[in-house]
N, C-alpha and C positions, 0 to 999 in steps of 0.2 A: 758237517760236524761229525764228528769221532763220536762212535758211543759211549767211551768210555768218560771224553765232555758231556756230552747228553747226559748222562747219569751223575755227573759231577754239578753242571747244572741243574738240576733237579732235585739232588740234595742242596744245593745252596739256597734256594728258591723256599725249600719247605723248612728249611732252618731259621729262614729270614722271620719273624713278625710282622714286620713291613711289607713284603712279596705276598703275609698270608692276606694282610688287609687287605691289598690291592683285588684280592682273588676273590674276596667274601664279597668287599662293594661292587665288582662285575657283577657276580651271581643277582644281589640282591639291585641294581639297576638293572639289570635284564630284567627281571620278574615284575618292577615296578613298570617300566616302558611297557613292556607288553599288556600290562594290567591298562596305562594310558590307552594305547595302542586303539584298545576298542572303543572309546567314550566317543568319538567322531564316527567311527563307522557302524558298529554295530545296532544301533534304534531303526536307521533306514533299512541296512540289510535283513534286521530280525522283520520288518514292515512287510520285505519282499516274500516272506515269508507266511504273512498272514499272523504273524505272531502279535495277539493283544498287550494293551502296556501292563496291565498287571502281571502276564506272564513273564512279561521282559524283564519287569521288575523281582522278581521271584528267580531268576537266570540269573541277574547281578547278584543278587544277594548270597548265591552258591555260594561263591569264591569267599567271603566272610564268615558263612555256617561251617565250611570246613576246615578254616583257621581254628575256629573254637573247637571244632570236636579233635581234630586232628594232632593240635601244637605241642601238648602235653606228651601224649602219645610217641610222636617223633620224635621232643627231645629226648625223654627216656630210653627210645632207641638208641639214639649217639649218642649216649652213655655208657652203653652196653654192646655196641655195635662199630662206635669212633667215628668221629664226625665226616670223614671224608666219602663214605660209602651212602650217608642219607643225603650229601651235597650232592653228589651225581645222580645218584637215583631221581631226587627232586627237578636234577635240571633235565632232565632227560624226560621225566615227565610233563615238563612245561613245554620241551619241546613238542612232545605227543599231541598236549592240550592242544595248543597253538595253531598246529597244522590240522590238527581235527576241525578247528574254528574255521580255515582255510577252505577248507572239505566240506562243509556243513551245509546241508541241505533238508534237513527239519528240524522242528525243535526238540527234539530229544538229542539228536546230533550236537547241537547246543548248549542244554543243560549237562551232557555227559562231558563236553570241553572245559564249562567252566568247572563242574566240578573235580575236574583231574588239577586241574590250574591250581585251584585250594587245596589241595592236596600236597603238589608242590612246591607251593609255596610254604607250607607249613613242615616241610623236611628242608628246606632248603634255608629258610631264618632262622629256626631251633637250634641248628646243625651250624649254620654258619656263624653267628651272633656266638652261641658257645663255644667256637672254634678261635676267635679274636678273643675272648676269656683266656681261654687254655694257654692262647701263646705269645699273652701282652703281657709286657713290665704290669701290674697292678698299679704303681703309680703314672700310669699313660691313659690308662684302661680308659676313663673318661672322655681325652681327646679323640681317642680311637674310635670308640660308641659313637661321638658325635658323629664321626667322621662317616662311619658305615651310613648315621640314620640321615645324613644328610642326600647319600645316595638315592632314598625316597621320593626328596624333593628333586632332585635335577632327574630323574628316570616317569616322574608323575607329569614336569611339565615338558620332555622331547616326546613322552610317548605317542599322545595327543596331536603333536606335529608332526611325525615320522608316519604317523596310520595317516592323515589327513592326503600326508603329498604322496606314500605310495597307494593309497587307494585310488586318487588321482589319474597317477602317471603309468601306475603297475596293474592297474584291477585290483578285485575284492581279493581272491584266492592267492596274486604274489606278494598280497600286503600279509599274511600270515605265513607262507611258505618260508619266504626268508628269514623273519626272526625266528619263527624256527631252527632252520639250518644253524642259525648265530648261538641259540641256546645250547643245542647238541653239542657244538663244536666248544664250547665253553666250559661243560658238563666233562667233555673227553680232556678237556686240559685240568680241569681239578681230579680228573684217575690218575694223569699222568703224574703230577705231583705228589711223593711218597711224605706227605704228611701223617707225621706220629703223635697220636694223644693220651691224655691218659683212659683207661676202659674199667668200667665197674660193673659185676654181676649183676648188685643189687641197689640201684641206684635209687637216694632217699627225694619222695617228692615232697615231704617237710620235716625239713630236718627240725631239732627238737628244742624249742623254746623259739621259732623261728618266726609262727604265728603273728604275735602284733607287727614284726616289724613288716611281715609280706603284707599285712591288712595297708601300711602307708602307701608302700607302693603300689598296690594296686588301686586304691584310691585316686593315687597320682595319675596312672594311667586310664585309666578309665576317665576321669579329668579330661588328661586331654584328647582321648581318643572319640570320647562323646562330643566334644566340641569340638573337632572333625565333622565327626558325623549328623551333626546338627546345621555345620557352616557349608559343606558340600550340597547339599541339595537347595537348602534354604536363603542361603548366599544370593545364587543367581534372581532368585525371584525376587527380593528385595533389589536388588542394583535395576532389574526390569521396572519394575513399579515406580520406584524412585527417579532414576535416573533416564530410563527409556533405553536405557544398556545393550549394545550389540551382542552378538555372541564373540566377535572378537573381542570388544571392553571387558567382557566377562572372563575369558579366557585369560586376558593380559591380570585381572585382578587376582586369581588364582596364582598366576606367574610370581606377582610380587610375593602372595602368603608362603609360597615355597623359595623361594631367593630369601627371604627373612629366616624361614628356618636354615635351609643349607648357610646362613652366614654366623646364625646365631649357635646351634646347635656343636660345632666344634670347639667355639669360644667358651660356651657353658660348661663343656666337658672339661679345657685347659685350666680357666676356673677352679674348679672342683680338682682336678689332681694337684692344683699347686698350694689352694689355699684351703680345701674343703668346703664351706660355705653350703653346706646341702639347706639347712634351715633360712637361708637367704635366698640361694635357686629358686627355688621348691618352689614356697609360698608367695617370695616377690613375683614368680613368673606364674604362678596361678592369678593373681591379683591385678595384675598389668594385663593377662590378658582378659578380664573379665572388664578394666575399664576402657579396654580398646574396642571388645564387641559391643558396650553400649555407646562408643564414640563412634562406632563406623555406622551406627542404625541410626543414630541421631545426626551423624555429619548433612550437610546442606550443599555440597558439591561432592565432584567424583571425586577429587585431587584431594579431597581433607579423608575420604573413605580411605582410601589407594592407602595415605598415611597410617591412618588406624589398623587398616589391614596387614599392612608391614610391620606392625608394634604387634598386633596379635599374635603373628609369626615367632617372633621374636620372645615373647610372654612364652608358648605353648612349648616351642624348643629347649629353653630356657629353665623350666617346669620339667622335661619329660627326662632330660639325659644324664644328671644325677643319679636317677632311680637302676643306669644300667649296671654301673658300677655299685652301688649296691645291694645290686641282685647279686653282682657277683661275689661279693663277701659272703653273703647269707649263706652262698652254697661251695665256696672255697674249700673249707673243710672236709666235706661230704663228696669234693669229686664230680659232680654232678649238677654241672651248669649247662647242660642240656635241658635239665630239668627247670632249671631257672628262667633259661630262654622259651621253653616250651611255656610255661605260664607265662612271661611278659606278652607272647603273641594270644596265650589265649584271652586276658583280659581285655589287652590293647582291640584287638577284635572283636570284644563284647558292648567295648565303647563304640566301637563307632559301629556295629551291627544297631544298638539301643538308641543310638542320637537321632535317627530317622523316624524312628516309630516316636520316641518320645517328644518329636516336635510336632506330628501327624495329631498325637493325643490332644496335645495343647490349642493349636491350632482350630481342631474340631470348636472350640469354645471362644478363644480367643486369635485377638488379629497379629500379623507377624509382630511388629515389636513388641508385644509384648514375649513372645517365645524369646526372640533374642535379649530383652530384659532383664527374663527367667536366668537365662545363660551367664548372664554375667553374676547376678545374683548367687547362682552358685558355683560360680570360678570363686569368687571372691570369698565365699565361706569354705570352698574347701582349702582354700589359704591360709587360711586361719587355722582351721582344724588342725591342717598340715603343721602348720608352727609351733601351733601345742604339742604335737604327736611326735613331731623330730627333736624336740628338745628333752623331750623322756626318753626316744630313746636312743641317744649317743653316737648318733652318727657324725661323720665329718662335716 
């Protein structure tokens, strides 16, 4: 190919909207696979290690403490800086993380991989999320959001399979090596891409009477990101107890709760850009999924759970992808949906950093269903609240 195509390509590619999506959902299924990547391997190898479960546990939790400190921060950078420079930075860092994991042979080797990882990831969704703002139709914007967040779910459940069989067939060190290499190389294709955005000095992180409406949607988020963070850990130990559950039953159950969102989440978005319906999303999909997690605790086979768990999916995606659009109005005006997306990652991460601890609390006193009781009890009133809250104030 001619340069002069080359270059011709490359403006076409970064003019497209569609070319940019395709580019943002790589980035952000990269980041989530390799987030998978480690749930199968990393307990045993951290073992070999000598590494206790409390510390192991305090190593996972890196990658979510530095979404929150981080997300804010980075989007305000791509705002000020244009989103394409903290997308590669970020993958390029993930690369680093990655192959450091690779490389790792103490725990501090460890805690310094994952914490680059949250780091990169917190430039790379800021950056990328406001990058599909900047350069969607606004009436798309919704299908589009889904579209990205559904990458979530398909990159959460290969990840977990992809670490499994090359830890497998490749060893510990080419199971990180290569995704690696896959992120770099990814990273270098979004420089190569001369994507133009808009850039602002002084970019506002609330803009001014913006307040109640951010207070909905972080509510929303946090919503679902807590009951995440409650059904990730807590999930498996009820399907064990209950059902005597393998780790593959376990794994396939997960499988369906993300096939639910990846199905439901672009449909909510098309939804919402064709008809609005935020005050029917919102609160119907906080409320379904609150009585799908007391249907899946109280189900009496696997087959009726598997069902509820699919609805739950369904409810949370349903709930969550409204709010992207949204965010993006809030901050339309101001320029600065960097700064919209840096908040959406730092709540979202506050949920599900809180959902662990707040079932540990419970738990201490009480036995699991009731924690997941708890749960649905409050899907269910923030449903409500929500329907109060969006009808003041005038969204679609």
């Amino acid at each position: 190919m001619r340069a002069g195509e080359l270059e011709s390509l490359r403006e076409r590619i970064a003019a497209s909207p569609d070319a940019i999506l395709v580019m943002v959902v790589l980035v952000i299924f990269m980041d989530m696979m390799i987030y998978g990547l480690l749930i199968p391997i990393f307990p045993q190898y951290a073992s070999s290690l000598s590494v206790e479960e409390s510390v192991l546990g305090v190593i996972f939790g890196l990658y979510a403490a530095m979404l929150l400190v981080f997300s804010i921060p980075m989007g305000l950078l791509s705002d000020r800086l244009g989103r394409r420079p903290l997308i590669v930075v970020g993958m390029l860092l993930l690369a680093l993380a990655t192959a450091l994991f690779g490389l790792s042979s103490t725990v501090l080797h460890l805690a310094a991989a994952r914490t680059v990882q949250g780091i990169s990831a917190a430039a790379t969704w800021s950056a990328g999320l406001a990058l599909i703002a900047d350069t969607c139709d606004p009436a798309r914007l919704g299908e589009k959001m889904g579209i990205a967040l559904s990458s979530v779910g398909l990159g959460t459940v290969l990840g977990p399979v992809a670490g499994g069989l090359l830890f497998e067939y490749a060893g510990y060190t080419a199971t990180f090596i290569l995704p690696a290499i896959l992120a770099a190389v990814i990273g270098l294709l979004v420089l190569a891409v001369p994507v133009r955005t808009p850039r602002r000095e002084s970019p506002h992180l609330l803009p001014r009477g913006a307040l109640p409406n951010l207070a909905v949607c972080a509510a929303v988020i946090v919503a679902v990101s807590g009951t995440y963070g409650v059904i990730d850990p807590y999930l498996p130990v009820h399907l064990h107890a209950a059902f005597s559950a393998s780790p593959g039953m376990i794994g396939g159950m997960f499988a369906v709760l993300a096939a639910a969102a990846i199905i439901a989440q672009p449909t909510a978005g098309r939804i919402y850009d064709r008809c609005g319906g935020s005050r029917c999303l919102i609160p119907g999909g906080l409320v379904l999924a609150g009585a799908a997690t007391l249907a899946a605790v109280e189900a009496e086979t696997i087959l009726i759970t598997a069902v509820s768990v699919f609805v739950l999916g369904v409810g949370l995606g349903s709930a969550l992808v409204p709010v992207m659009p949204i965010l993006a109005e809030i901050y339309r005006s101001q320029g600065s949906q960097g700064a919209a997306y840096g908040i959406y990652n730092t709540f979202y991460s506050a949920g599900l950093s809180a959902g662990p601890f707040a079932g540990a609390v419970v738990l201490a006193r009480w036995a699991l269903p009731t924690l997941f009781l708890l749960l649905a009890v409050i899907l269910a009133a923030a449903g409500v609240l929500c329907w109060s809250a969006i009808g003041r104030s005038g969204w679609r």
